[in-house]
C-alpha beads as a LAMMPS data file, in Angstrom:
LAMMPS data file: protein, C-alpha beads

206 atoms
205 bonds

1 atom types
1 bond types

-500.0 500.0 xlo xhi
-500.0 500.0 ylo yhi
-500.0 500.0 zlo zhi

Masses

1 110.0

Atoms # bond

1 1 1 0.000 0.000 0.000
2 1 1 1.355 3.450 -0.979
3 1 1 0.888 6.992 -1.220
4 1 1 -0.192 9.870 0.830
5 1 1 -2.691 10.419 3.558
6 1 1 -5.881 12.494 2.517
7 1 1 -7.129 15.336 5.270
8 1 1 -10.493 14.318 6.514
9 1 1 -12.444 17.444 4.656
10 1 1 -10.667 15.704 1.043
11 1 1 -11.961 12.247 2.432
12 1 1 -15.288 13.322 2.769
13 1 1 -15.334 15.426 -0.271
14 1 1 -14.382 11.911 -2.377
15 1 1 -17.299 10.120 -0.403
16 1 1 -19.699 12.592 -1.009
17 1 1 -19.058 12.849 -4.794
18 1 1 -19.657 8.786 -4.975
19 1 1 -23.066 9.815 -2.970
20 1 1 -23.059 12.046 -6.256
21 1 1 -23.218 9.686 -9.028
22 1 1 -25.792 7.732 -7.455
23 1 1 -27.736 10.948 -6.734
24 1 1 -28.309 11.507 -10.497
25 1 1 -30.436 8.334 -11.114
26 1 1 -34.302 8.528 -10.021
27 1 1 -34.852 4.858 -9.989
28 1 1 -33.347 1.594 -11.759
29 1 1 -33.935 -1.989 -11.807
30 1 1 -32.644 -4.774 -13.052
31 1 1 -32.409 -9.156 -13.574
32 1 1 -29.740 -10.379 -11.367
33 1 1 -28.385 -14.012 -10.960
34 1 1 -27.867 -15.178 -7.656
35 1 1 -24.548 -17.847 -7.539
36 1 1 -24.223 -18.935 -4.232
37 1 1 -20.888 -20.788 -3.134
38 1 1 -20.898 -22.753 0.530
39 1 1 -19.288 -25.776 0.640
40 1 1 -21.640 -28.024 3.342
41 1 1 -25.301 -27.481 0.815
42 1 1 -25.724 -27.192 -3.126
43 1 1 -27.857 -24.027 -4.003
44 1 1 -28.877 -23.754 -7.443
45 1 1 -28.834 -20.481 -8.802
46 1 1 -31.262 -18.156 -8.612
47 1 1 -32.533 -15.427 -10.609
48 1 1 -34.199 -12.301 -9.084
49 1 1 -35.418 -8.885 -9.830
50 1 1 -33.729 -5.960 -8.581
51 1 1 -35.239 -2.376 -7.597
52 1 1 -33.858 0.850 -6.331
53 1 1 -35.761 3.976 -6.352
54 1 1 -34.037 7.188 -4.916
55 1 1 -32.898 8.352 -2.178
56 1 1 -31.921 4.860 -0.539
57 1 1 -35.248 2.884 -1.825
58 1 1 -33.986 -0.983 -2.558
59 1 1 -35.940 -4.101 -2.899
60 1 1 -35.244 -7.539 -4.551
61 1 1 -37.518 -10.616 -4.539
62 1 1 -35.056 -13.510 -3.764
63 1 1 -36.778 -16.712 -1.767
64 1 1 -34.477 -19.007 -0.403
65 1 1 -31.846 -17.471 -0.082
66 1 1 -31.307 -17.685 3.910
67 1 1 -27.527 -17.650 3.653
68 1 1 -27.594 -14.468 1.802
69 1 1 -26.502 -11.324 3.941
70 1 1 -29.117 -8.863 2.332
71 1 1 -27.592 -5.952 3.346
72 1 1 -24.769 -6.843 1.255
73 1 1 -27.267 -6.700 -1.969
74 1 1 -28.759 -3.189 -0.726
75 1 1 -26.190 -0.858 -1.918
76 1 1 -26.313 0.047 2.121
77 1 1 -23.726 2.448 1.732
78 1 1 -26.070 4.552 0.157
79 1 1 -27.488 5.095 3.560
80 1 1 -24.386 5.173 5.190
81 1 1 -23.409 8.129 2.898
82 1 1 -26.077 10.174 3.576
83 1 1 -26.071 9.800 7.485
84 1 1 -23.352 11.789 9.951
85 1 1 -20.454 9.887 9.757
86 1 1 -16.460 10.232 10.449
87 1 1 -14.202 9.680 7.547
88 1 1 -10.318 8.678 8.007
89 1 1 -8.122 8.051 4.890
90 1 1 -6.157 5.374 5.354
91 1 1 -3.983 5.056 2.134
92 1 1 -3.897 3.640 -1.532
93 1 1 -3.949 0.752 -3.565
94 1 1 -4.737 -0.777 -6.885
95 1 1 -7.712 -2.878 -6.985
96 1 1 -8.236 -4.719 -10.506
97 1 1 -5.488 -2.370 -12.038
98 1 1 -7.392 1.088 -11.111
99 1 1 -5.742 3.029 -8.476
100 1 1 -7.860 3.459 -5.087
101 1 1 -8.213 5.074 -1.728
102 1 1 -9.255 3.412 1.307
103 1 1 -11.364 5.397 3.579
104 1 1 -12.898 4.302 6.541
105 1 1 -16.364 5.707 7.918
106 1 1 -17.635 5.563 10.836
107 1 1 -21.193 5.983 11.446
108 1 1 -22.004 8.932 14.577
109 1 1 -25.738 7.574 14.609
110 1 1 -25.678 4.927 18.265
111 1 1 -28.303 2.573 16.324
112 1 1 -26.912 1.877 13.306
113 1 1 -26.005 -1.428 12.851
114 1 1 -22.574 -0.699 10.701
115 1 1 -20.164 -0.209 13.094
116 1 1 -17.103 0.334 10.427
117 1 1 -16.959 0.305 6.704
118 1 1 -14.020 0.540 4.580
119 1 1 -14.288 1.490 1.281
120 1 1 -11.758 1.239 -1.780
121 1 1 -13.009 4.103 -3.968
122 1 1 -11.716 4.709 -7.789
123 1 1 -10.316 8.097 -7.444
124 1 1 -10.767 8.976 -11.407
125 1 1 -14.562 7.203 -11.731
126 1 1 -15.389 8.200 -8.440
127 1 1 -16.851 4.755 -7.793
128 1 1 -16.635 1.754 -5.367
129 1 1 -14.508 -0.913 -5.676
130 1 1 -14.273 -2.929 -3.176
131 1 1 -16.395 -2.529 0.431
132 1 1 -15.555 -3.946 4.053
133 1 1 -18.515 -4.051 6.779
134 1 1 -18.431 -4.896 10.338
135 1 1 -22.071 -4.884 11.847
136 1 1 -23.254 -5.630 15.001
137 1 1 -26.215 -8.212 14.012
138 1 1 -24.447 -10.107 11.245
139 1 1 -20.962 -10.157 11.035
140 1 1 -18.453 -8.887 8.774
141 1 1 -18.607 -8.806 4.672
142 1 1 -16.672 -7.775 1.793
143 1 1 -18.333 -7.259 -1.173
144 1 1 -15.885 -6.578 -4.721
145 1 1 -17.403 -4.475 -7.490
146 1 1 -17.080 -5.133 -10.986
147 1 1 -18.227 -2.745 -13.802
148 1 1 -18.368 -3.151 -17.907
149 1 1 -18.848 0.859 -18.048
150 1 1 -16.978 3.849 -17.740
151 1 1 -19.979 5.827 -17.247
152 1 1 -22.175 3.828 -15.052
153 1 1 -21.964 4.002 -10.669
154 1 1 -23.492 0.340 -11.060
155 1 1 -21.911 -2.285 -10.891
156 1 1 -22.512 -5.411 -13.216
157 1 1 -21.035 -7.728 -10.735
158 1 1 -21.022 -8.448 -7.284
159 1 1 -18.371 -10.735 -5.313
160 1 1 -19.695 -11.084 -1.863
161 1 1 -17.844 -13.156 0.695
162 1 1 -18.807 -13.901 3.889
163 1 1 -18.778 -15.658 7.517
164 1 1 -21.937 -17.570 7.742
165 1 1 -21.449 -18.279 11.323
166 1 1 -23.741 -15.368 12.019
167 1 1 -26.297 -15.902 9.255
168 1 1 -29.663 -18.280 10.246
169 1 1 -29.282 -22.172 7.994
170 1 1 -32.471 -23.126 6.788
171 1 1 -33.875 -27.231 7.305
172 1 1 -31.808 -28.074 4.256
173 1 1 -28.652 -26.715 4.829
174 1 1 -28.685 -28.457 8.292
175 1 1 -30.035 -31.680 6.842
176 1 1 -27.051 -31.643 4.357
177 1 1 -24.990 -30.743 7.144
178 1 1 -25.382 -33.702 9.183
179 1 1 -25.533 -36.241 5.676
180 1 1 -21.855 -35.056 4.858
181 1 1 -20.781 -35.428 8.400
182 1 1 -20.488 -32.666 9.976
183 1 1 -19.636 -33.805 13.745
184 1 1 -18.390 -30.658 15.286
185 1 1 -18.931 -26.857 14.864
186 1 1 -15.410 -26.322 14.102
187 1 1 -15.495 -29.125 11.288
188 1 1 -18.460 -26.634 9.772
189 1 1 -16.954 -24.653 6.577
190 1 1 -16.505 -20.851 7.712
191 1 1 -16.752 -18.551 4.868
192 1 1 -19.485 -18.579 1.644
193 1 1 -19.408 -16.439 -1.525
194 1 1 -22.420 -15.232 -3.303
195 1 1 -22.259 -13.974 -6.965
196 1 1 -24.369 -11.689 -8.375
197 1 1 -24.543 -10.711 -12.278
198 1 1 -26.524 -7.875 -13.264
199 1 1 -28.231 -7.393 -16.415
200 1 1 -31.000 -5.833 -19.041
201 1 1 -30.207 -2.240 -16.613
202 1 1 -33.403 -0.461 -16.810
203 1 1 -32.481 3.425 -15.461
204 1 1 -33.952 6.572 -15.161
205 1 1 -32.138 9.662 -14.068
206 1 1 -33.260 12.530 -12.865

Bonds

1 1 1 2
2 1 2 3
3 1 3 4
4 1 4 5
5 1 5 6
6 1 6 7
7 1 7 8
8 1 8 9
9 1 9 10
10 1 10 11
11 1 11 12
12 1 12 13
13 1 13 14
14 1 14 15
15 1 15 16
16 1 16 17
17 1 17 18
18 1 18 19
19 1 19 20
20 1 20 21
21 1 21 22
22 1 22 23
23 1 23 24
24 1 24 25
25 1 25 26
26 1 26 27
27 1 27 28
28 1 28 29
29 1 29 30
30 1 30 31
31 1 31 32
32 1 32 33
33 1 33 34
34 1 34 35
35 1 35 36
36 1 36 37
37 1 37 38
38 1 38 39
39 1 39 40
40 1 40 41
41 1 41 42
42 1 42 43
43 1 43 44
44 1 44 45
45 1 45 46
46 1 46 47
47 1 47 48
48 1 48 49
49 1 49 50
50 1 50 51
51 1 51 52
52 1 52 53
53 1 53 54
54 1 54 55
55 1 55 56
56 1 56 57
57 1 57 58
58 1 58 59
59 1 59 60
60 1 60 61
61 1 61 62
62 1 62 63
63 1 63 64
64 1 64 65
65 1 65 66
66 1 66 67
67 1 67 68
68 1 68 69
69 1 69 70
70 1 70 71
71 1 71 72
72 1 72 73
73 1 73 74
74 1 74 75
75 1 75 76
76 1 76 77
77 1 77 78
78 1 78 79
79 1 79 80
80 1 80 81
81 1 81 82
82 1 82 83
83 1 83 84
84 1 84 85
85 1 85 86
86 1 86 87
87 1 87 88
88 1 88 89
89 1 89 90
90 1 90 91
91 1 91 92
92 1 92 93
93 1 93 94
94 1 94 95
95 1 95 96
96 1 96 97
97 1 97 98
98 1 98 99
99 1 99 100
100 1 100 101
101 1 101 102
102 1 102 103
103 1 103 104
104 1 104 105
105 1 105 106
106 1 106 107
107 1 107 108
108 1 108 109
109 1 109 110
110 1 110 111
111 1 111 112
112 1 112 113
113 1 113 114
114 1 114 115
115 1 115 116
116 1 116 117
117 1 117 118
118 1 118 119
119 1 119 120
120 1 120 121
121 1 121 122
122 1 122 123
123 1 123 124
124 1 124 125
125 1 125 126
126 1 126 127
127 1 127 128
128 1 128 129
129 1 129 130
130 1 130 131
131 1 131 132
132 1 132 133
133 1 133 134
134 1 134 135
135 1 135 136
136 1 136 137
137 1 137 138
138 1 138 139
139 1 139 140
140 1 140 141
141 1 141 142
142 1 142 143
143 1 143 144
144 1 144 145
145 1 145 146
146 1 146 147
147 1 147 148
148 1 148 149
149 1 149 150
150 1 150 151
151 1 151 152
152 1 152 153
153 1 153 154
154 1 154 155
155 1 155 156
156 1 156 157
157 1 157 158
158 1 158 159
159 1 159 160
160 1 160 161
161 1 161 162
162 1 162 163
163 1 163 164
164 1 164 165
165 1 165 166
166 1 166 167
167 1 167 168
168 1 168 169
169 1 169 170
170 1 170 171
171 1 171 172
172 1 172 173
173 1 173 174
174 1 174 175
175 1 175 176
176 1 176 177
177 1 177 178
178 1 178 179
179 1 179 180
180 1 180 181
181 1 181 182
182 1 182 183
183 1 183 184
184 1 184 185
185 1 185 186
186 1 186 187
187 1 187 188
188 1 188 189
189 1 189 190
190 1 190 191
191 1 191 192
192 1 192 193
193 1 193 194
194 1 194 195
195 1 195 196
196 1 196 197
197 1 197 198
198 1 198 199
199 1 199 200
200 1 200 201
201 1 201 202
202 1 202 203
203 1 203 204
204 1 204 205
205 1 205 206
């Protein structure tokens, strides 16, 4: 990691103008399919229908999917951007070849449920790249953005890995669980990926 250390007024001013490019579209929605990656239970992949409406306005139909941290899907830094928060700069790096800056917020409000988010943001596109979350009901996430545009703030791929210690197994997952063997907590895989492709973008700015 290299470079130099942003003030905090130039680490909220690159936050805000990411709050910025989503601020210009009214409402969107979009197909998305749903890979989902745990080792102990197969999941077949799922399409589902994605909605956002502006400010911070998200919705997706997606039964079955009890391992999924939903939060993850919600763009949820929308509402993280447009609450009181503390930003810290915390460096640079290159993620997938475009050069980044890592700031961390920190929510002010006592009932949110994001304790700390880190965020790599493209400095040039002015865009997320990659997002850490630590919450208090469901663990931690990262989540890795992926995007086929230049001029888009939405992504057309989401990497989203997780600790599923924390999230609630439906009847199958435990059935599986105990048909493969699964003796001991510890012996219990730790970590699950969900995959989300976006497509046929639907968008309406303001």
């Amino acid at each position: 990691m290299i470079g130099y250390s942003l003030s905090a007024q130039d680490a909220e001013s690159l936050l805000k103008a990411v709050g910025q490019n989503m601020d210009k579209i009214s409402r969107f929605e979009a197909d998305a399919l749903v890979k989902v990656d745990v080792d102990f239970i197969n999941i077949k992949d799922r399409k589902m229908k994605v909605r956002f409406e502006s400010p911070d306005k998200f919705s997706f139909e997606a039964e079955g999917l009890a391992l999924l941290p939903k939060k993850g899907l919600q763009m949820d830094y929308l509402q993280l951007l447009k609450g009181k928060y503390t930003a810290i700069d915390v460096g640079e790096e290159l993620v997938k070849n475009r050069k980044t800056r890592i700031i961390k917020v920190i929510p002010e409000a006592e009932d949110s449920d994001v304790i700390l988010a880190q965020l790599w943001i493209d400095t040039e596109l002015t865009r997320i790249m990659r997002m850490k979350t630590y919450t208090r009901k469901s663990g931690s996430y990262i989540i890795d953005f992926e995007y086929n545009t230049n001029f888009r703030p939405l992504p057309d791929l989401l990497t989203v890995s997780f600790e599923i210690n924390n999230m609630a197994f439906p009847s199958k997952a435990m059935n599986e669980m105990m048909t493969k063997g699964f003796q001991k907590p510890d012996s219990i895989p730790k970590k699950a990926t969900v995959i989300v492709q976006y497509s046929n973008y639907k968008i309406v700015n303001k």
